[in-house]
ROVOTOR-675406 format. One line per field, with one value per atom (N, C-alpha, C): residue number from 1; residue in one letter; atom name; x, y, z. Coordinates in steps of 0.2 Angstrom, whole numbers, plus 5000, padded with zeros to 4 digits. Each point is the difference from the previous one (the first is absolute). Example, Ala and Ser with C-alpha at 12.3 -4.5 7.8 and 13.67 -1.06 7.14 Angstrom:
seq	[1	1	1	2	2	2] .
type	[A	A	A	S	S	S] .
atom	[N	CA	C	N	CA	C] .
xx	[5066	4996	5004	4998	5004	4996] .
yy	[4972	5006	5006	5005	5006	5005] .
zz	[5039	5000	5000	4996	5001	5003] .
//
This chain:
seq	[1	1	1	2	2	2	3	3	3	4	4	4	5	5	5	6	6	6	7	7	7	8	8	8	9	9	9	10	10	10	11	11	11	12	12	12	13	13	13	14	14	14	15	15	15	16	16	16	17	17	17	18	18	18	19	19	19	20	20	20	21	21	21	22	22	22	23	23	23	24	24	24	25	25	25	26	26	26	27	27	27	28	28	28	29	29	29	30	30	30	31	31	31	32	32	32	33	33	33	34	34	34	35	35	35	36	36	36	37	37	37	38	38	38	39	39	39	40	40	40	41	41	41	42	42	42	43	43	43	44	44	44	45	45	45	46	46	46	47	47	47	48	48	48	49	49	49	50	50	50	51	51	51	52	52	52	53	53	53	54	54	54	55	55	55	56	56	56	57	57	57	58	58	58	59	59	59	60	60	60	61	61	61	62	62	62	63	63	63	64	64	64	65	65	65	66	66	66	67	67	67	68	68	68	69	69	69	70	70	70	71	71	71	72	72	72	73	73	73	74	74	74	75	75	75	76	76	76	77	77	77	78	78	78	79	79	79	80	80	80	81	81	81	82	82	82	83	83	83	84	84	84	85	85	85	86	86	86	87	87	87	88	88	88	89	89	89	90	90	90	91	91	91	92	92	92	93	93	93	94	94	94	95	95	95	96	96	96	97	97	97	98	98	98	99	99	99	100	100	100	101	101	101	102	102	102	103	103	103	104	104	104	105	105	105	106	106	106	107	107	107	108	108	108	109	109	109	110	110	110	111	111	111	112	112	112	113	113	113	114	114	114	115	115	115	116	116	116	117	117	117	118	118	118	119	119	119	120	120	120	121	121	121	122	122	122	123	123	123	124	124	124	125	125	125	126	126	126	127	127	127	128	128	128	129	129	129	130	130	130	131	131	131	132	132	132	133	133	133	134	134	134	135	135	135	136	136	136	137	137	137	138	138	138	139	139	139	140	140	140	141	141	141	142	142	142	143	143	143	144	144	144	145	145	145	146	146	146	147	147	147	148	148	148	149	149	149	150	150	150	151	151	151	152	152	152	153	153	153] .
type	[X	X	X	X	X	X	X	X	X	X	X	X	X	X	X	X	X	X	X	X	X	X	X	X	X	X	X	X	X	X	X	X	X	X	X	X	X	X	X	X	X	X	X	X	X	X	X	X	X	X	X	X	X	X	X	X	X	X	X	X	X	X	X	X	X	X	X	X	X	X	X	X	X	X	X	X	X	X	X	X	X	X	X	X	X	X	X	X	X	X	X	X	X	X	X	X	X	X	X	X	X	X	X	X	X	X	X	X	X	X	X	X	X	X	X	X	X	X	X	X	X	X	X	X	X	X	X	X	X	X	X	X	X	X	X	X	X	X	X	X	X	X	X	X	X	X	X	X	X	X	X	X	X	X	X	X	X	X	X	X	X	X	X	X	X	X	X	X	X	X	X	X	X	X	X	X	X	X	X	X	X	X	X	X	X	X	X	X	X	X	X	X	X	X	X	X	X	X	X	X	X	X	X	X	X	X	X	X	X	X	X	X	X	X	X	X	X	X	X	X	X	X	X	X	X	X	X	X	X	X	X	X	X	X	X	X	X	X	X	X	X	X	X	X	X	X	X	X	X	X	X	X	X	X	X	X	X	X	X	X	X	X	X	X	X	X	X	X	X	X	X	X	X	X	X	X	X	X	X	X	X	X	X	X	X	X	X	X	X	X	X	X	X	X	X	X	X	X	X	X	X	X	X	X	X	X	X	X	X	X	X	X	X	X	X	X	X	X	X	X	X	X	X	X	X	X	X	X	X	X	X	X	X	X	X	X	X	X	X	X	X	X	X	X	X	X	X	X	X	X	X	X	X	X	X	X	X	X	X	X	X	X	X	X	X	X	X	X	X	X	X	X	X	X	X	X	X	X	X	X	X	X	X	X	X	X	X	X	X	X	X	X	X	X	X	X	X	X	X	X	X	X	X	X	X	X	X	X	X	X	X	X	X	X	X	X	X	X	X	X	X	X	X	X	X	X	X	X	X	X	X	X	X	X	X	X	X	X	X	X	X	X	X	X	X	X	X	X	X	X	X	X	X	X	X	X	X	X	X] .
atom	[N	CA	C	N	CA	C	N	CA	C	N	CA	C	N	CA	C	N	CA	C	N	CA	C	N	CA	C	N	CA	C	N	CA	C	N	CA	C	N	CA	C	N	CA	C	N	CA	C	N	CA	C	N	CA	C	N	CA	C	N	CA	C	N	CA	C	N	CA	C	N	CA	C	N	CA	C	N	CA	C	N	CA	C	N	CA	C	N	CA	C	N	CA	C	N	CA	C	N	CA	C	N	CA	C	N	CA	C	N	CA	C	N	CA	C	N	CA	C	N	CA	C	N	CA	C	N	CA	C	N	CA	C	N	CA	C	N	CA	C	N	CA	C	N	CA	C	N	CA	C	N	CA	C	N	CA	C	N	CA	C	N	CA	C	N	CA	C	N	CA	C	N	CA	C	N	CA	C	N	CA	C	N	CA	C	N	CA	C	N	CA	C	N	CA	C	N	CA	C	N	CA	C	N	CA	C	N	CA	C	N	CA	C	N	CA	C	N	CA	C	N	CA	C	N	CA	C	N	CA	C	N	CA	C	N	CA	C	N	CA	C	N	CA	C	N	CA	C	N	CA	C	N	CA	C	N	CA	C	N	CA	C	N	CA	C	N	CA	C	N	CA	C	N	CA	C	N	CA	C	N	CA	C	N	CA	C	N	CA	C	N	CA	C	N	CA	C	N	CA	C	N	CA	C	N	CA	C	N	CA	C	N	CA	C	N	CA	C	N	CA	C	N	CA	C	N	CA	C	N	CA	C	N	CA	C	N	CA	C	N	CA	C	N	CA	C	N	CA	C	N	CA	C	N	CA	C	N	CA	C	N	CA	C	N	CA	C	N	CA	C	N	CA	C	N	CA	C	N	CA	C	N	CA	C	N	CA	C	N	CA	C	N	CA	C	N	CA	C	N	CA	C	N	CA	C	N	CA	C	N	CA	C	N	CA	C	N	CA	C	N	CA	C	N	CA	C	N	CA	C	N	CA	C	N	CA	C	N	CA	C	N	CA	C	N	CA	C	N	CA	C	N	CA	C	N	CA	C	N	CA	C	N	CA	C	N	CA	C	N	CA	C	N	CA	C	N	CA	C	N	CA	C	N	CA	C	N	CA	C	N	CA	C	N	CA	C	N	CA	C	N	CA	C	N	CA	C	N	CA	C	N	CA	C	N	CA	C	N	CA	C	N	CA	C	N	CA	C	N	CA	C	N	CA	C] .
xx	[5692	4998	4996	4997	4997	5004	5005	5005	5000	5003	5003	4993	4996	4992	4996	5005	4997	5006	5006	5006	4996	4999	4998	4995	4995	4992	5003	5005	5001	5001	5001	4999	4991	4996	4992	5000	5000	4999	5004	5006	5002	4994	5004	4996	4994	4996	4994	5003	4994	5001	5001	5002	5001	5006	5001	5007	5001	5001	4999	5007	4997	5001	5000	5006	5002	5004	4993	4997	4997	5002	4995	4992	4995	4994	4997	5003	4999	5006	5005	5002	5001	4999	5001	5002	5006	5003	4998	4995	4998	4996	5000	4995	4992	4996	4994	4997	4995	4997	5004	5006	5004	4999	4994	5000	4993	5002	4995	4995	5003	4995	5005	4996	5006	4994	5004	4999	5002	4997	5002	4998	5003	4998	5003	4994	5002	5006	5001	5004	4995	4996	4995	5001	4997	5003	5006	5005	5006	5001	4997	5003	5000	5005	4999	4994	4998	4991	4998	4996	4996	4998	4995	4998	5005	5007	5005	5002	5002	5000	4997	4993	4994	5002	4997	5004	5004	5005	5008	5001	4993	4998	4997	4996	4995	5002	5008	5003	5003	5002	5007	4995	4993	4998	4995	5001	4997	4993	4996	4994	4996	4996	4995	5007	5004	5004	4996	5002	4996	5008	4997	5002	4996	5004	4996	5004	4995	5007	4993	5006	4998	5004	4993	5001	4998	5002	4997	4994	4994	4993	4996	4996	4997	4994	4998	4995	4993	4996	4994	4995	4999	4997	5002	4998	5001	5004	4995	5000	5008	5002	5006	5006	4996	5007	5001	4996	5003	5004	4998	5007	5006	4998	5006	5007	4995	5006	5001	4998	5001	5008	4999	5005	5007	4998	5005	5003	4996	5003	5004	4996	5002	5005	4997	5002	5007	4997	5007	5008	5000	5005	5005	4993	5004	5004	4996	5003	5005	5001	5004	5006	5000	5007	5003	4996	5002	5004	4996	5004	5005	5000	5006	5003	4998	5005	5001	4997	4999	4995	5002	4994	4995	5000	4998	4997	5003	4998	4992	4996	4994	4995	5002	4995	5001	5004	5001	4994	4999	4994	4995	4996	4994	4999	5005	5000	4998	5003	5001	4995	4996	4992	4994	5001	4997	4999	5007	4999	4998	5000	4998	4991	5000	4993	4996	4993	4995	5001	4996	4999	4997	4995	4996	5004	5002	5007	5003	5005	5007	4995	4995	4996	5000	4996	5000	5007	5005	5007	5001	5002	5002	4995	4992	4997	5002	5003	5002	5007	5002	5009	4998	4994	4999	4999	4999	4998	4994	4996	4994	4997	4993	5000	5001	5001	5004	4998	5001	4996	5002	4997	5005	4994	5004	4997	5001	4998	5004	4999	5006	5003	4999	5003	5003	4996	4992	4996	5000	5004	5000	5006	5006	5004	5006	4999	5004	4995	5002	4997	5002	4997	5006	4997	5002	4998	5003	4994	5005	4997	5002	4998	5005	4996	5004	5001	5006	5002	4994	4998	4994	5002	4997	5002	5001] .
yy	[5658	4993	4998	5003	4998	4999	5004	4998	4993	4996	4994	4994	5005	4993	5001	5007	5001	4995	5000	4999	4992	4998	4990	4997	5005	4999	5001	5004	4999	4995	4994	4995	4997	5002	5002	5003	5005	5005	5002	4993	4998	5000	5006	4998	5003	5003	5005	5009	5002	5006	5006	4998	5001	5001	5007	5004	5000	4999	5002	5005	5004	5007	5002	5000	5003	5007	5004	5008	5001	5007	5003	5001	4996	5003	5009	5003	5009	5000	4998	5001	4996	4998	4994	5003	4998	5000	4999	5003	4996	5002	5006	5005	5001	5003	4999	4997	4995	4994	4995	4999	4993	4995	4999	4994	4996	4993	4995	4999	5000	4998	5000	4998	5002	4994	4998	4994	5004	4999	5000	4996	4994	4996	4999	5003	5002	5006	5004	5004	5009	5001	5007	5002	4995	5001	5005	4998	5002	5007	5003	5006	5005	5005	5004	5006	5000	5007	4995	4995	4997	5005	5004	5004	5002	5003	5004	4991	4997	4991	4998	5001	4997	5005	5007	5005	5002	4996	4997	4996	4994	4993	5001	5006	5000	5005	5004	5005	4994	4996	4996	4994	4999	4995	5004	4996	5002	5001	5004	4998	4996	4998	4992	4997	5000	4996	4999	4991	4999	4999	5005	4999	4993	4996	4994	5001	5000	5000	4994	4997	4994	5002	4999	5006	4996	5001	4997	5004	4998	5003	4999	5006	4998	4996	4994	4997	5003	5000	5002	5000	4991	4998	5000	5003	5001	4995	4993	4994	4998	5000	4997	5006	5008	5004	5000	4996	4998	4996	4996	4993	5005	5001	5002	5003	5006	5004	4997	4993	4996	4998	4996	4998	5004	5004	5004	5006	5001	5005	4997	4992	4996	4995	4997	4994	4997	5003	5002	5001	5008	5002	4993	4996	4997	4994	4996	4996	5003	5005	5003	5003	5001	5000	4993	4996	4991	5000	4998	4999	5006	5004	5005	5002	5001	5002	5006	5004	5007	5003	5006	5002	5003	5006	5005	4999	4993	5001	4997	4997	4998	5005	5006	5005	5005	5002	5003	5000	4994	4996	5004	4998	5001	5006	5005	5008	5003	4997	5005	4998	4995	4997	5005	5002	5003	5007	5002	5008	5000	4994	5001	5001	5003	5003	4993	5000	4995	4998	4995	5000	5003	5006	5003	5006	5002	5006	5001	4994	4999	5000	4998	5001	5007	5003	5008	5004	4998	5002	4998	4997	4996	5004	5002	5006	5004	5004	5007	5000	4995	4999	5000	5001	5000	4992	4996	4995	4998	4997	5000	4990	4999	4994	4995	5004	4999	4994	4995	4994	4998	4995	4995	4992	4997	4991	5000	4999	4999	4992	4996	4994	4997	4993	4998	5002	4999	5003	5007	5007	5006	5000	4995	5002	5002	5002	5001	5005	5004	5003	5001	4998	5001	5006	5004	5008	5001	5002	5000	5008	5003	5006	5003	5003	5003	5007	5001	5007	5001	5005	5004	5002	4996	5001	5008] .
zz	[5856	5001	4994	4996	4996	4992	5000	4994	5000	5005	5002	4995	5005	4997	4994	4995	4996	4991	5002	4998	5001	5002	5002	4998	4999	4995	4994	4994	4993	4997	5003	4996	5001	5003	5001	4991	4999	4997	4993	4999	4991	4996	4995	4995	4999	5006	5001	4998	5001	5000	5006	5003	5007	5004	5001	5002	5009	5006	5007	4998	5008	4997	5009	5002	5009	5000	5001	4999	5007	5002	5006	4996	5002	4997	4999	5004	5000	4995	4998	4993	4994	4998	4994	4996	4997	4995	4992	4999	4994	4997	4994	4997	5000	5000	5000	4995	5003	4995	4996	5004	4998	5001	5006	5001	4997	4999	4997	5006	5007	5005	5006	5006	5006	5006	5003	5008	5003	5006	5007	5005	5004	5003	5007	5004	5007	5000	4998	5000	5001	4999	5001	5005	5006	5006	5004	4996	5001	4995	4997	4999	5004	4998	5004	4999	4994	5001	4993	5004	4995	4995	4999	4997	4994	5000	4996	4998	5002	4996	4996	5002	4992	4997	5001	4994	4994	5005	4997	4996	5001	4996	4996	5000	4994	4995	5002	4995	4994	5004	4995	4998	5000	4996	4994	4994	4995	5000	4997	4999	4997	5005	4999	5004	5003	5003	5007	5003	5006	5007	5005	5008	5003	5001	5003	5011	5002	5007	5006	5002	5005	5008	5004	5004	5006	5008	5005	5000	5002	5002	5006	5003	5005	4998	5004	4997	5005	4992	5001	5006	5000	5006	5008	5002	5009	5002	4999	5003	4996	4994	4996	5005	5000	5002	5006	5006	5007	5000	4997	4998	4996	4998	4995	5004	5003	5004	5007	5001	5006	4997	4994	4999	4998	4998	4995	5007	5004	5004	5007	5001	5006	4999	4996	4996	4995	4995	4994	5002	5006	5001	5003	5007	5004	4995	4995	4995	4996	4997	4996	5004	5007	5002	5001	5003	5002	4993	4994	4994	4996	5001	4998	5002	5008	5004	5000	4999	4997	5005	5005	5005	4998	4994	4997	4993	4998	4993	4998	5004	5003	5002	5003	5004	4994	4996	4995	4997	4997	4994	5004	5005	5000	5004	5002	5000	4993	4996	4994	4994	5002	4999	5002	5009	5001	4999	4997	4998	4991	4999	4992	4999	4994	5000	4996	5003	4998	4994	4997	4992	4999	4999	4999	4999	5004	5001	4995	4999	4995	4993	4999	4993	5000	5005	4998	4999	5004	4999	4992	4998	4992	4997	5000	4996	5001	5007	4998	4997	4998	4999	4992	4996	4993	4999	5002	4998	4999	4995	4999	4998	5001	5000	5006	5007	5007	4999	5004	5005	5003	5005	5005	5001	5004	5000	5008	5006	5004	4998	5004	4999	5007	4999	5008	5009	4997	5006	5001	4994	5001	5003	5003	5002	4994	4995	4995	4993	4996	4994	4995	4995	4993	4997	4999	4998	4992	4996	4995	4994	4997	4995	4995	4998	4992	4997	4998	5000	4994	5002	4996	4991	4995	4993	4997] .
//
């Protein structure tokens, strides 16, 4: 599925420096320190061993090259993460079948929210993956995290 939406953004992307590139992150095809930089947005979630995927990320980016990744987050504050997972674990599914018509593609999202690791987590993860300079912003009330760091010079 991602081929499809990555083929329909190159004309986004004329004339930058900027290659997409539809790879198993546990293998990337791509020698060590090839890369100028590397995204991932909403996509961390979904690998299969977080851990061996940053890894992965930080062999094939060059040094001083930056990971930027745009992540769901649990938000910080109590009072923001009651709502939040009112909406997302009660709410959401029921609106996202009515319009997609899709049973499963709704309760998907916010399972796979709850097994991802904190912001706080994923920074220590990205450092043990040799990335250095880690950080993150939460965004969106904490309901979102931009996490970002650099392969070590």
């Amino acid at each position: 599925f991602a081929e499809p939406m990555l083929r329909r953004g190159l004309g986004k992307t004329a004339g930058l420096p900027v290659r997409p590139l539809v790879a198993d992150v546990l293998r990337l095809p791509l020698p060590d320190g090839a890369g100028a930089g590397a995204m991932v947005a909403f996509g961390v979630r979904n690998f299969a061993d977080i851990d061996a995927g940053l890894g992965e990320i930080t062999r094939v980016l060059a040094r001083g090259a930056r990971l930027v990744i745009l992540e769901c987050s649990e938000p910080p504050n109590a009072v923001v993460g009651a709502f939040y997972h009112l909406y997302f674990r009660r709410i959401l599914p029921v609106i996202g079948r009515l319009v997609s018509g899709h049973r499963t593609a709704y309760k998907y999202l916010p399972a796979s929210v709850a097994n991802f690791p904190r912001a706080d987590d994923l920074a220590a993860r990205m450092r043990a993956a040799g990335l250095v300079h880690v950080g993150y912003r939460h965004l969106a009330l904490g309901t979102a995290a931009i996490h970002w760091g650099e392969r070590a010079r």
